[in-house]
N, C-alpha and C positions, 0 to 999 in steps of 0.2 A: 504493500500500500504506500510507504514512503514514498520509493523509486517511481509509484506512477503519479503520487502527486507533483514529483516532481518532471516529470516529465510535461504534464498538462502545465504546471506554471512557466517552462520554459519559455513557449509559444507568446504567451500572453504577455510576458515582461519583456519579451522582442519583438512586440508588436506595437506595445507602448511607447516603447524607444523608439523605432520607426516613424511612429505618428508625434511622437517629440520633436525629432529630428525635422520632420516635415512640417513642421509648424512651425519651428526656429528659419529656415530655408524663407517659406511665404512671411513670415515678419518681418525679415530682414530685408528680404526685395520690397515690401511695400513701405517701409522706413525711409529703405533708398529712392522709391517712387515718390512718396511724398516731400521729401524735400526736395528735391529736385522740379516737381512739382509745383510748388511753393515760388523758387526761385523763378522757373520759366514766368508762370506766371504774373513775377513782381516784373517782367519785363515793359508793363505797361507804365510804370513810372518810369521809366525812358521815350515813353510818348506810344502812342498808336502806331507810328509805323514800326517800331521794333517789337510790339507783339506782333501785329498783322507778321510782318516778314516771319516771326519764328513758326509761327501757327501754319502758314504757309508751307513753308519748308515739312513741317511734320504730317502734311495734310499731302503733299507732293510724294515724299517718300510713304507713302501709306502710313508712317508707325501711329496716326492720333487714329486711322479704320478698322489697323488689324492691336494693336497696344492697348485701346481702351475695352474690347472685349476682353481680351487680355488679362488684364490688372481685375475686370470687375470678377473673373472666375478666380483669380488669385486671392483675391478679397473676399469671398464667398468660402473659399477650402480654407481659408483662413481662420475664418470664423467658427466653420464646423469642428475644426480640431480642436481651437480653442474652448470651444462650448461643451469640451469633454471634461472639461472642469470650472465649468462655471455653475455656482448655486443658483438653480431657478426657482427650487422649491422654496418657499416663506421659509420654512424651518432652516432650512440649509443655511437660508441669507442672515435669519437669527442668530445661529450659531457662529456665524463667521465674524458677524457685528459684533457678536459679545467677545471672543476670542480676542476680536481688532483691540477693543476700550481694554482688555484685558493685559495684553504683550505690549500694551505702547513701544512697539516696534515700527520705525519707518518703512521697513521692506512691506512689512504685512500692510500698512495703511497705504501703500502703493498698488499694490495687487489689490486689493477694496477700490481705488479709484480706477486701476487700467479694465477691473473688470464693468463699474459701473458707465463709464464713454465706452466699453466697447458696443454698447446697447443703440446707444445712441449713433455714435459711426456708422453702427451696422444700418440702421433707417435713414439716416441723415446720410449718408454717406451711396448709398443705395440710389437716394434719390438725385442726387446731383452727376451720377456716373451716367445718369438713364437719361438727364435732361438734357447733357451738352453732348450725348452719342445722339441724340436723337432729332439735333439741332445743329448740325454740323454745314457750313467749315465754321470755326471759330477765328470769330473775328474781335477787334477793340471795343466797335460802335456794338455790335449785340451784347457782349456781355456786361458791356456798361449801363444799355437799356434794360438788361434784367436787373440788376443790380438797383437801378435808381426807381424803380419800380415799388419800391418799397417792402418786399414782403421776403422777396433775395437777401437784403440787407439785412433784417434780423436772421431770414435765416443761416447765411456765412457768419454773423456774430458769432452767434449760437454754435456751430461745426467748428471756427476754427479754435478755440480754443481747447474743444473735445479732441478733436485731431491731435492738435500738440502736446496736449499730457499725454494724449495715449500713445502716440508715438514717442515719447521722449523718454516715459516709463517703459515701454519696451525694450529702448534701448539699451538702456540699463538693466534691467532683469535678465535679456537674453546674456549679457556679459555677465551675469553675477552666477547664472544657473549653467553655463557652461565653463564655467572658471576663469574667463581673462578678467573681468573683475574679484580682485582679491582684499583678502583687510589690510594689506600692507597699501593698494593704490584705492580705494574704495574714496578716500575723501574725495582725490581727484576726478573720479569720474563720475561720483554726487557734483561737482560742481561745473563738469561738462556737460551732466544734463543739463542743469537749471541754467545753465549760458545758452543752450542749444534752445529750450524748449521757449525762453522768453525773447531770443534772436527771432525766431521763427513766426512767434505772435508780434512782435515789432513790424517785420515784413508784411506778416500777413494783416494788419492795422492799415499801414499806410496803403496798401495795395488796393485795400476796400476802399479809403479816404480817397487814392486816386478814381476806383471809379465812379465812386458817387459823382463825384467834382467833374467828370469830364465831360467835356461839351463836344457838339459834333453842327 
């Protein structure tokens, strides 16, 4: 009986790691999507014609026809993996809430927050993949029209500050849970996030202030 329990746990604790691994891989690409992201996009604070030209270019070489299918199934497996450990049930969330107030641990109130935006990414984020595939080519003047539209605007308030903890928290857990963050460099890269995560909301601040602002 040992020997075949262990046999059956083999499977399962190489399966886990597998879909570990695969969740570390889709985090990390969509980390590197979204800043990158971020930045293309801040191209419009160099004016209309330097987004137009980039959006052009990605729109010419196909990668915004065949990339945003792309990212949004990346975004989707991403989620499913993650959601192998996320508390949906009330009790689950209770008990984790209480644990949290419990360990006043920074790591743990991290993971409470990456998992609570990941909720919200997930719909908010869903929704704006669907709106500008489905409204293409992107240009300056539309996405400044939706934007000044009023309802755009709160809703990117709203995303991008979700976006940026949760990607900024990601990036740090995935380093702390596969070892390149250590307690020897741990402060430093506590304070790479918080440069990274509040850089990102700066960009992405003015980015919105430019479109509101922009006339056509």
């Amino acid at each position: 009986m040992p020997s075949q329990a262990l046999v059956y746990a083999r499977p399962s604790s190489r399966t886990a790691a597998y879909l570990d691994f695969l969740q570390m891989l889709t985090g990390v690409g969509l980390i590197l999507f979204m800043w990158s992201h971020m930045i293309l996009v801040a191209s419009i604070n160099l004016g209309p014609e330097a987004m137009n030209a980039l959006a052009k270019f990605l729109e010419d070489t196909y990668m915004a026809q065949t990339g945003g299918p792309f990212i949004g199934v990346a975004f989707l497996l991403h989620f499913v993996l993650a959601a192998r450990k996320l508390p949906f049930r009330s009790l689950e969330q209770k008990a984790i809430w209480q644990h949290s107030r419990r360990l006043h641990h920074l790591d743990t109130w991290l993971w409470v927050i990456q998992a609570g935006t990941a909720m919200i990414v997930l719909i908010m984020g869903s929704i704006h993949i669907w709106t500008i595939l489905t409204d293409l080519p992107i240009t300056a003047a539309k996405s400044a029209a939706r934007i000044q539209g009023g309802f755009w605007l709160v809703f990117y308030m709203i995303l991008l500050p979700m976006i940026e903890l949760h990607v900024g928290i990601g990036f740090y857990r995935i380093g702390v849970k596969w070892g390149i963050i250590k307690r020897s460099n741990r402060p430093f890269y506590e304070r790479l996030e918080n440069a990274l995560t509040l850089g990102f909301l700066i960009i992405g601040a003015v980015t919105l202030y430019t479109f509101y602002n922009l006339a056509f």
